[in-house]
TILO-478632 format. One record per residue (C-alpha): x, z, y; residue in three letters. Coordinates in nm, 2 decimals. Example, Ala and Ser with C-alpha at 12.3 -4.5 7.8 and 13.67 -1.06 7.14 Angstrom:
SITE       c1       c3       c2   res
SITE     1.23     0.78    -0.45   Ala
SITE     1.37     0.71    -0.11   Ser
end
This chain:
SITE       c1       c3       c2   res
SITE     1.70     0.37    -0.90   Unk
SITE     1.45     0.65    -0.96   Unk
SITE     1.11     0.52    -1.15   Unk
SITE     0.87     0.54    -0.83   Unk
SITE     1.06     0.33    -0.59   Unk
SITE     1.13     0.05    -0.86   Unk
SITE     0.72     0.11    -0.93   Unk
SITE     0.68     0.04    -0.58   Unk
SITE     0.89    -0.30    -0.58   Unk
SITE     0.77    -0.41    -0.86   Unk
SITE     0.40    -0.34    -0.71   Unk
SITE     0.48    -0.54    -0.42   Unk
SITE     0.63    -0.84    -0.62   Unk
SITE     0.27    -0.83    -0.79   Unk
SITE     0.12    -0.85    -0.46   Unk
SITE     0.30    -1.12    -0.30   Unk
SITE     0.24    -1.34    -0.60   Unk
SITE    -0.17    -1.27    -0.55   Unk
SITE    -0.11    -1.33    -0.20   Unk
SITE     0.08    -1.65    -0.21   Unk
SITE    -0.21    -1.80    -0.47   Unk
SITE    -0.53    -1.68    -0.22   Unk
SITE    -0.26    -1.94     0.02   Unk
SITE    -0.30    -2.16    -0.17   Unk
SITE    -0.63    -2.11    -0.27   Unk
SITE    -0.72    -2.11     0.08   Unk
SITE    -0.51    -2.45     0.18   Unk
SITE    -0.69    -2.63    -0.14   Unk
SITE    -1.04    -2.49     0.02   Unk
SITE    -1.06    -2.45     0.37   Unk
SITE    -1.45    -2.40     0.39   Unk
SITE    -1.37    -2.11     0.15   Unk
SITE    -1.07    -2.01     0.39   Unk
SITE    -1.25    -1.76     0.56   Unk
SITE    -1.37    -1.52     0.28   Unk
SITE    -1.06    -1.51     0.13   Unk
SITE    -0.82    -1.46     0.44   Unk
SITE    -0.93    -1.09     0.50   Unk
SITE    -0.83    -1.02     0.10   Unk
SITE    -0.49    -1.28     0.17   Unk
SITE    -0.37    -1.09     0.45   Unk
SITE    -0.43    -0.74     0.30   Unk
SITE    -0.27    -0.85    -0.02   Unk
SITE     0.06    -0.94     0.18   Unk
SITE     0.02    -0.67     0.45   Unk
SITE    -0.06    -0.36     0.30   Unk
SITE     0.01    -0.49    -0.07   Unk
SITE     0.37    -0.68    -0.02   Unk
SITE     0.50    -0.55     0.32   Unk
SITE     0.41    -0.18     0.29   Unk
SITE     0.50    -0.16    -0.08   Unk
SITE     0.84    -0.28    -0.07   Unk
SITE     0.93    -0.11     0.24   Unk
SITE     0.78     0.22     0.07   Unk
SITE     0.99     0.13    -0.22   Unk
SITE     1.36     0.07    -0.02   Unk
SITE     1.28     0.30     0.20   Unk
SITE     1.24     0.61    -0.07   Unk
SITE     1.57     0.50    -0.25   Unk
SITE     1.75     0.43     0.04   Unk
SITE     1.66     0.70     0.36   Unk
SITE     1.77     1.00     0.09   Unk
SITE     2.12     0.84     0.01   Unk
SITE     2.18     0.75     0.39   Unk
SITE     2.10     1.05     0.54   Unk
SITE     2.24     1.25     0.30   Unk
SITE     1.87     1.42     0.29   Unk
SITE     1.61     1.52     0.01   Unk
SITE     1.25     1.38     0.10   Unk
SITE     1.07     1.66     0.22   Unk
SITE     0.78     1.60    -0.05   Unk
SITE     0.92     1.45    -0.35   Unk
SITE     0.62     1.49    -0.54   Unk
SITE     0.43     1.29    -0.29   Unk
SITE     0.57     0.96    -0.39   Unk
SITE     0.36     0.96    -0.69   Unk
SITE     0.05     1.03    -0.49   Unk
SITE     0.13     0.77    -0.25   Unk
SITE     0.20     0.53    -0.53   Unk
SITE    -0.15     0.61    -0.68   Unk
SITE    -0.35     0.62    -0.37   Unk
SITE    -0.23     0.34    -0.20   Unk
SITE    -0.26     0.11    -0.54   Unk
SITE    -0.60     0.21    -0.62   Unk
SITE    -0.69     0.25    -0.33   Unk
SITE    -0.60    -0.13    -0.20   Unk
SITE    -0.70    -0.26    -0.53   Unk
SITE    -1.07    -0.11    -0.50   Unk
SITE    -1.06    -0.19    -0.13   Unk
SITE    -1.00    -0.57    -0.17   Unk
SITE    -1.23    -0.55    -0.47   Unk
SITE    -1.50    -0.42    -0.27   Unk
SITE    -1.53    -0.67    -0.01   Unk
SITE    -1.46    -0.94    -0.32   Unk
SITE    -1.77    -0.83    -0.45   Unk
SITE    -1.94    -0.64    -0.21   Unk
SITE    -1.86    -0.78     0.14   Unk
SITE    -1.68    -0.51     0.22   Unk
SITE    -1.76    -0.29     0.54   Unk
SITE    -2.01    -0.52     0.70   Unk
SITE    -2.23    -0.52     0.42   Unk
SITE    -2.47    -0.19     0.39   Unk
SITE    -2.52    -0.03    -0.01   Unk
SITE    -2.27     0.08    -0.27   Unk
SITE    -1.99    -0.15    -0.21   Unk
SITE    -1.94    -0.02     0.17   Unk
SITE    -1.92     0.30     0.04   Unk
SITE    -1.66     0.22    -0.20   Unk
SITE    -1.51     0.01     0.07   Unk
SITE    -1.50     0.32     0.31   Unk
SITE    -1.39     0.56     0.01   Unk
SITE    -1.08     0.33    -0.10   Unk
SITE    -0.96     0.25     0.28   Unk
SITE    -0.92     0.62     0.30   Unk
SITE    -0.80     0.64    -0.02   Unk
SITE    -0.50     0.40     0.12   Unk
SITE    -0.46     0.54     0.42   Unk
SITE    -0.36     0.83     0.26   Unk
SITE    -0.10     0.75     0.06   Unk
SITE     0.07     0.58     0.39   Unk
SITE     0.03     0.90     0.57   Unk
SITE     0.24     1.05     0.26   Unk
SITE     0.51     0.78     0.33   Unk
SITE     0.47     0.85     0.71   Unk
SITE     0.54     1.24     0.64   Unk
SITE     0.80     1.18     0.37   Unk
SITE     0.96     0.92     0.63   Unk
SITE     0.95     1.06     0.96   Unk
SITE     1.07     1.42     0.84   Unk
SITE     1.37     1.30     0.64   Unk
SITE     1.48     1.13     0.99   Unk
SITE     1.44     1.43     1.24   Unk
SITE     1.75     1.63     1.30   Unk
SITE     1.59     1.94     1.14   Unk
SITE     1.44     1.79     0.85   Unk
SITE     1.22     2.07     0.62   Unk
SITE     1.37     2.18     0.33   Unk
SITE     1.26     2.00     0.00   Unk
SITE     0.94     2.18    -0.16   Unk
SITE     1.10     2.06    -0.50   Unk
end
């Protein structure tokens, strides 16, 4: 397995396991539940889901469609965007409160959701072009 999608899984493991404590944390507290559920559901949403997926689905698509990713070099962008990106995001509202809350820490907030949404358009590029029936050629 090549060193980004392993990243990726191994990312998402991390994730779960913050997610699965906030649970918990949230069951043990329920008058605390709701300022930690946006944080819980973002951790095993965008953190979990989306990062295995991204990780199985850049080791995987190539060998079954007998395809190079159209932008190899992306996956490490995505990687980085997407984990620094979620990590200041969740961060931000931690701290801050996020998007509702005007000053510095909305602006971060902001910065890091795009930041995130990035790196998913990457996968969405990298993902939808190794699938058509003329995918590009690799930009390798």
């Amino acid at each position: 397995m090549d060193n980004y999608p392993r990243l990726f899984i191994r990312a998402s493991v991390v994730y779960l396991t913050l997610g699965i404590v906030l649970g918990i944390a949230m069951g043990l507290a329920p008058d605390h539940a709701g300022q930690i559920r946006f944080i819980h559901i973002h951790f095993n949403l965008m953190g979990f889901m989306t990062m295995f997926v991204a990780g199985v689905a850049y080791h995987v698509l190539p060998r079954f469609s007998g395809r190079a990713l159209p932008w190899p070099g992306g996956v490490k962008y995505h990687f980085w965007l997407h984990n620094v990106g979620l990590v200041g995001l969740l961060s931000s509202y931690a701290i801050g409160g996020g998007y509702h809350h005007p000053g510095p820490f909305r602006v971060a907030f902001i910065l890091c959701a795009v930041m995130t949404a990035s790196g998913m358009l990457i996968m969405a590029y990298n993902i939808f072009f190794i699938l058509s029936k003329d995918a590009p050629e690799s930009s390798r």
